[in-house]
C-alpha positions in Angstrom: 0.0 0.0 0.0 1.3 3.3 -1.0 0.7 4.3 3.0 2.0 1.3 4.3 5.4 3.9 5.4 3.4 5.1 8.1 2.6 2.3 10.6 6.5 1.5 9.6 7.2 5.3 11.0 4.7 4.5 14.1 6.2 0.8 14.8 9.8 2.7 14.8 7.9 5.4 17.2 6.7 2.7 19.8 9.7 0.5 19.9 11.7 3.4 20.9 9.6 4.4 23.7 9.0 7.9 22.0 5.3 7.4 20.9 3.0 10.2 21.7 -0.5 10.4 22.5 -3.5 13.3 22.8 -4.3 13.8 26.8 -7.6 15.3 26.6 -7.8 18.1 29.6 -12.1 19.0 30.4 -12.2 21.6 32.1 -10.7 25.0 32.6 -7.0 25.3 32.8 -5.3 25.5 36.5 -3.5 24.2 39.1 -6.0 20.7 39.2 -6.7 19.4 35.6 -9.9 16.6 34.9 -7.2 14.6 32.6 -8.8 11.8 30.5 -11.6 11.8 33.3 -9.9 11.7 36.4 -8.8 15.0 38.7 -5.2 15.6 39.0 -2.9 18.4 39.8 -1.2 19.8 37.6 2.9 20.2 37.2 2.7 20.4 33.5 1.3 23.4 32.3 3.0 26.7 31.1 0.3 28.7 33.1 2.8 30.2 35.2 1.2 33.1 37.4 -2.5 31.1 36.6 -4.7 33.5 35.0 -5.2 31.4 32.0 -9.0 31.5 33.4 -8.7 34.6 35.4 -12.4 36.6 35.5 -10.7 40.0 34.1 -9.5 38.2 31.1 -12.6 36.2 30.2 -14.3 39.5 30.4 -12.1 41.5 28.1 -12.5 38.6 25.9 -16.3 38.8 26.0 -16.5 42.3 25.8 -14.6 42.4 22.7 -16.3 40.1 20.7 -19.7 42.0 21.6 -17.7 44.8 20.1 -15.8 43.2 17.2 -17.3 39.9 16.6 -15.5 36.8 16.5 -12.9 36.7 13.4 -10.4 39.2 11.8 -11.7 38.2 8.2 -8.4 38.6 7.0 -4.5 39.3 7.3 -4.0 42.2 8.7 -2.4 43.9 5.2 -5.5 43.0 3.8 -8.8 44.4 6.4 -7.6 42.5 9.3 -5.6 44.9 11.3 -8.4 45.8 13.8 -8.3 48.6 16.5 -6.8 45.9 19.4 -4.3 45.1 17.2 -2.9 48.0 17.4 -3.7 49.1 21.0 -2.0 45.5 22.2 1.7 46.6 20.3 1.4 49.7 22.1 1.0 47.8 25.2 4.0 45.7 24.2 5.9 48.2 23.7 5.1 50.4 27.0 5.8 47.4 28.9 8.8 45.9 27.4 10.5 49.2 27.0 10.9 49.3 23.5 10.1 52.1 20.9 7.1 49.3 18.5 6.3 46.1 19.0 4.1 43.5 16.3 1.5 40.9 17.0 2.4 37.4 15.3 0.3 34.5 15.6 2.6 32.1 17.5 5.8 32.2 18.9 6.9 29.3 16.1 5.4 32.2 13.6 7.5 34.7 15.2 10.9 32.9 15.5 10.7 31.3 11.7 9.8 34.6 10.2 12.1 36.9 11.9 14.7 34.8 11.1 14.5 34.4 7.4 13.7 38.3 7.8 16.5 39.3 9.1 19.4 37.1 7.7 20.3 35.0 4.3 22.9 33.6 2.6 26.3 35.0 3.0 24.9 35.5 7.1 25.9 34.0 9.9 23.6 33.6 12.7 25.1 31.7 15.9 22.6 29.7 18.0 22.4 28.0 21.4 22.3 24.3 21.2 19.3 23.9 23.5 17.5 26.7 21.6 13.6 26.1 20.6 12.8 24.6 17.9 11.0 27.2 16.2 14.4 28.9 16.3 16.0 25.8 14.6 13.8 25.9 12.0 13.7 29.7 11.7 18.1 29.4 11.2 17.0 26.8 8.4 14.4 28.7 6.6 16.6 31.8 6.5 19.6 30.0 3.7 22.1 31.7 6.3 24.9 30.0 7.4 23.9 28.4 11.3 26.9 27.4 13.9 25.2 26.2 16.5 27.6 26.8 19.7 27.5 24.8 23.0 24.6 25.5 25.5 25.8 29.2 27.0 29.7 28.3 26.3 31.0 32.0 25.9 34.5 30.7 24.5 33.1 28.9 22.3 31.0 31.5 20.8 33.2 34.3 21.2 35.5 31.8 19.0 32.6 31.6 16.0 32.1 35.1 16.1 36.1 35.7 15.6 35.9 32.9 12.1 32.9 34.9 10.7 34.6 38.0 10.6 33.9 38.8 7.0 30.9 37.4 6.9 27.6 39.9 6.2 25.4 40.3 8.7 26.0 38.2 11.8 23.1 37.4 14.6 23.7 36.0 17.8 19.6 34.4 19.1 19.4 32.8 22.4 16.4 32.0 24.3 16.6 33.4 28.0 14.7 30.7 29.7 15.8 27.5 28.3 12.2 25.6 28.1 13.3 22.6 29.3 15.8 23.2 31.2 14.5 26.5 33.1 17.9 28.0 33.1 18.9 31.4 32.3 21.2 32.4 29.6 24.7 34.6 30.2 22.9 37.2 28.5 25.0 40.4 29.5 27.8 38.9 28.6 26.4 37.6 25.0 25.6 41.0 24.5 29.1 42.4 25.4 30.1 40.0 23.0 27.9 40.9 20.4 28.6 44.6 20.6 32.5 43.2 20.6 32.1 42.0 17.0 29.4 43.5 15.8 26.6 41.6 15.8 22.8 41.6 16.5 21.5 40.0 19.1 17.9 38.8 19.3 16.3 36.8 22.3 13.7 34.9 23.2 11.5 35.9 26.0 8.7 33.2 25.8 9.3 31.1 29.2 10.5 34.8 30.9 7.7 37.3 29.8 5.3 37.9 32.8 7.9 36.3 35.6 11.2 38.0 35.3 11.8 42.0 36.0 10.1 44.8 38.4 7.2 44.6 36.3 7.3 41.2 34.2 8.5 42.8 31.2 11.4 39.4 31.0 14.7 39.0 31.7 16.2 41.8 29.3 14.6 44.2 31.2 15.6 42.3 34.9 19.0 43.1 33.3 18.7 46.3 31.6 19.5 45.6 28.6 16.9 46.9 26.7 18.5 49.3 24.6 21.4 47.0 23.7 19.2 43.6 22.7 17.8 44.4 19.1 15.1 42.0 19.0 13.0 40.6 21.9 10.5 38.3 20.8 8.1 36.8 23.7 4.3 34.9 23.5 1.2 35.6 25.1 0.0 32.1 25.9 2.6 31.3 28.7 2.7 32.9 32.0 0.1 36.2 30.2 -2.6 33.1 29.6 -4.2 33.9 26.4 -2.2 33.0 22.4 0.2 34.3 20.0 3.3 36.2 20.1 5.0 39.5 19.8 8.2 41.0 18.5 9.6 44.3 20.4 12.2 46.9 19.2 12.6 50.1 17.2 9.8 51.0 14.9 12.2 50.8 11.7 12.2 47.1 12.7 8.7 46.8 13.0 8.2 48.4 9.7 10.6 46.0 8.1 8.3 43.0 9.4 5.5 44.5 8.1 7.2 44.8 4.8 8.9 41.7 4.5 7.9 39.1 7.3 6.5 36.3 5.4 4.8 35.0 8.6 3.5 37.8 9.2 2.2 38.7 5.6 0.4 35.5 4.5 -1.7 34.4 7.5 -5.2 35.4 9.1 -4.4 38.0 12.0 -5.2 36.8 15.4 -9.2 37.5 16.2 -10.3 40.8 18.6 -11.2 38.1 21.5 -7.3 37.3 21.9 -6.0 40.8 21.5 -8.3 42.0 24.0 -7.1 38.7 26.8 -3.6 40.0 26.3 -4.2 43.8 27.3 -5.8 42.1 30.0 -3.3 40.2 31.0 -0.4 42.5 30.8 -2.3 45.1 32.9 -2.8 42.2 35.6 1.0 41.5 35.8 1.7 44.8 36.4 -0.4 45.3 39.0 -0.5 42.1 40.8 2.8 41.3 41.6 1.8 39.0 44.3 1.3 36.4 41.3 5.4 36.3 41.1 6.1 35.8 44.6 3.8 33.3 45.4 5.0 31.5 42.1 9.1 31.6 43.3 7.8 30.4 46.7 6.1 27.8 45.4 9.5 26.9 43.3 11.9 26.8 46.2 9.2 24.4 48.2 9.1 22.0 45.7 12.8 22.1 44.6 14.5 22.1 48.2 12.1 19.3 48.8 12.4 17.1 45.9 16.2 17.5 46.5 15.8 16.4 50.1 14.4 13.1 49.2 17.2 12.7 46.7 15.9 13.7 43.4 18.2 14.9 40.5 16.7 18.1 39.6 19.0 19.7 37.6 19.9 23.8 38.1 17.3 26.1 37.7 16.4 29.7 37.7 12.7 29.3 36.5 9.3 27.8 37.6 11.1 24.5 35.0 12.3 22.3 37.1 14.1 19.5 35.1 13.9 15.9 37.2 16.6 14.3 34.5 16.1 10.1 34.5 17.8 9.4 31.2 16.3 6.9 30.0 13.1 7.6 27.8 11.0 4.2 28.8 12.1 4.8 32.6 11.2 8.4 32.6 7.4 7.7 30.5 6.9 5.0 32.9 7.9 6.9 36.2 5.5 10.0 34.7 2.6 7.3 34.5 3.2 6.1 37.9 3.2 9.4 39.5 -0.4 9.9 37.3 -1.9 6.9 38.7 -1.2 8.7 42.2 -3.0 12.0 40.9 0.1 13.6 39.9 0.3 15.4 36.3 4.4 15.3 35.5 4.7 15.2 32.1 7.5 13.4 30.3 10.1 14.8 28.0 12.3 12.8 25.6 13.5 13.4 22.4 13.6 14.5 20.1 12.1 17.3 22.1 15.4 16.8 24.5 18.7 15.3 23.5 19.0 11.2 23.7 20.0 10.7 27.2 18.4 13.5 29.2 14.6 12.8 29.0 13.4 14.3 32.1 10.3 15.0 34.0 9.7 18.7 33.2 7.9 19.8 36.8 6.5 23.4 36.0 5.1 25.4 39.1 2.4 27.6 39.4 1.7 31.0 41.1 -1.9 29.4 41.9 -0.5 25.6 43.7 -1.4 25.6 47.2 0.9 24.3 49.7 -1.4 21.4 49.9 -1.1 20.8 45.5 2.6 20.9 46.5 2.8 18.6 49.4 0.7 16.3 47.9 3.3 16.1 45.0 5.8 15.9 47.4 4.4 12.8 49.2 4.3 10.7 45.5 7.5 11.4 44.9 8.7 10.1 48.4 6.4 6.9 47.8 8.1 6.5 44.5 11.8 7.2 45.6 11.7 3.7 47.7 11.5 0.8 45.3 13.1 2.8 42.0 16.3 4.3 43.9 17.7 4.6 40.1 15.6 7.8 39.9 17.5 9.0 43.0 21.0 10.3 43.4 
């Protein structure tokens, strides 16, 4: 049969331990999920500060499509760029610190298209080897050339930036946050050495927006860096609770986009409902920032005690905490254990992570109560006794 190649694919998939299935969540999304019909808390979920269901964004979102209706009806060159559009990248803007910012539908749309944007052949753009891979895929769309240096090795990039010398335009992209490992990149000091050989920098803010900085703005701003990082690209559908994505710089930039973004160009815009969610949710981080202390408490209880009983969680500077097992079939099998016990702990192996590091990927929420938490805490101690190989 002319399909027969795909139950070969899926037979390869299974006996590797790498096969993936559809959870289906039925209710709203927070710190306790109804998971394929059964209640269980929830570590897996990029809701950060919890307001993916918070009452001030359901009612922007209501009120908007009373106002707006449901759909852009087009891209937004076309008769799709709607009033919220434009009030949202004014938002962005204020609140990252930048002179424009401009809506994309997904941070995967964002990362591809400013990418092949930016840079093509006869480039050089130098990329972290744990970064997204929107960004991978973004460095192959673009034709330029892609060295791909160590995860955060400075010598090692400092030593590619020296080789590409003569190249044309050279781009240094990082994410922040590493997804799944939660740590922080040396980002002052990719930026010294950006400035050093001059080259742009551009940074991905999608597991930092809404957590990091006085006001939630991300990590650049937590470091001040905001005139000196070109391109800051970030979502709305993490820790802000709604969808899509956002690029923030100077307005020349966001011109260019406009102009030459493919991404950007050639798709539907995002409808009023979503726009409207994200105002909300930006004006909610700024003025609730309760939401950030309560969600870095509720990392150091967990971490300190998952350490205690001997877990490997590796370093960490986010609400990602990393519980490595190695071993794909282990880790899946340890993840369905801890489910059975009403613990959600979703398991990572690759190719979202490199072979030999699939982890449990343990993501806190501003929302857990200490309860949530020691709940977890008390699985993890009953499963620590007979599998000692997930221990230390």
């Amino acid at each position: 049969m002319a399909q027969g190649f795909i139950k070969t694919e899926l037979d390869e998939i299974k006996d590797a331990g790498l096969y993936r299935r559809l959870q289906r969540v039925e209710n709203e999304q927070g710190p306790t999920l109804m998971l394929d019909g059964r209640e269980v808390i929830n570590f897996s979920s990029n809701n950060y500060l919890g307001i993916a269901n918070h009452p001030a964004l359901a009612a922007a979102a209501k009120k908007a499509i009373d106002r707006y209706g449901c759909g852009s009806g087009a891209s937004r060159l076309i008769s799709g760029n709607m009033t919220l559009h434009e009030e949202l990248e004014a938002k962005l803007a204020a609140f990252k610190g930048t002179e424009a910012a401009l809506v994309f539908n997904s941070g995967f749309q964002a990362n591809t298209g400013i990418l092949s944007t930016l840079t093509g052949e006869g480039d050089v753009i130098f990329s972290d080897a744990l970064n997204h891979a929107s960004i991978i895929d973004g460095c192959r769309l673009s034709r330029a050339k892609t060295v791909v240096y160590s995860h955060g090795d400075l010598d090692q990039l400092e030593a590619a930036l020296k080789q590409a010398a003569g190249a044309g335009r050279k781009l240094i992209v990082t994410e922040t946050i590493f997804s799944m490992d939660g740590d922080e990149a040396p980002l002052t000091a990719i930026v010294e050495l950006a400035e050093k050989h001059h080259a742009m920098v551009m940074v991905d803010e999608a597991h930092a927006t809404g957590i990091f900085g006085t006001n939630g703005a991300g990590v650049v701003s937590k470091l001040g860096l905001g005139d000196r990082v070109m391109i800051q690209m970030g979502t709305l559908g993490k820790a802000l609770g709604g969808f899509g994505a956002y690029v923030a710089g100077s307005g020349a930039l966001r011109e260019l986009f406009i102009n030459r973004c493919r991404s950007f160009i050639f798709t539907t815009s995002l409808p009023p409902s979503i726009m409207a969610m994200a105002i909300a949710a930006i004006d909610l981080v700024q003025r609730e920032p309760e939401r950030r202390e309560a969600l870095w408490n509720n990392c150091r209880v967990l971490k300190e005690a998952l350490r205690n009983l001997g877990f490997s969680v590796a370093e960490s500077q986010s609400p990602i905490l990393p519980l490595i097992i190695a071993d794909a079939g282990k880790c899946m099998q340890f993840s369905e254990r801890l489910l059975e016990k009403g613990i959600f702990a979703q398991g990572i192996r690759p190719p979202t992570v490199p072979p030999g590091t699939s982890r449990l990927r343990i993501t806190m929420m501003a929302t857990h109560t200490r309860e949530h938490i020691d709940r977890a805490i008390d699985a993890f101690d009953q499963e620590k006794k007979p599998h000692d190989h997930l221990s230390r």
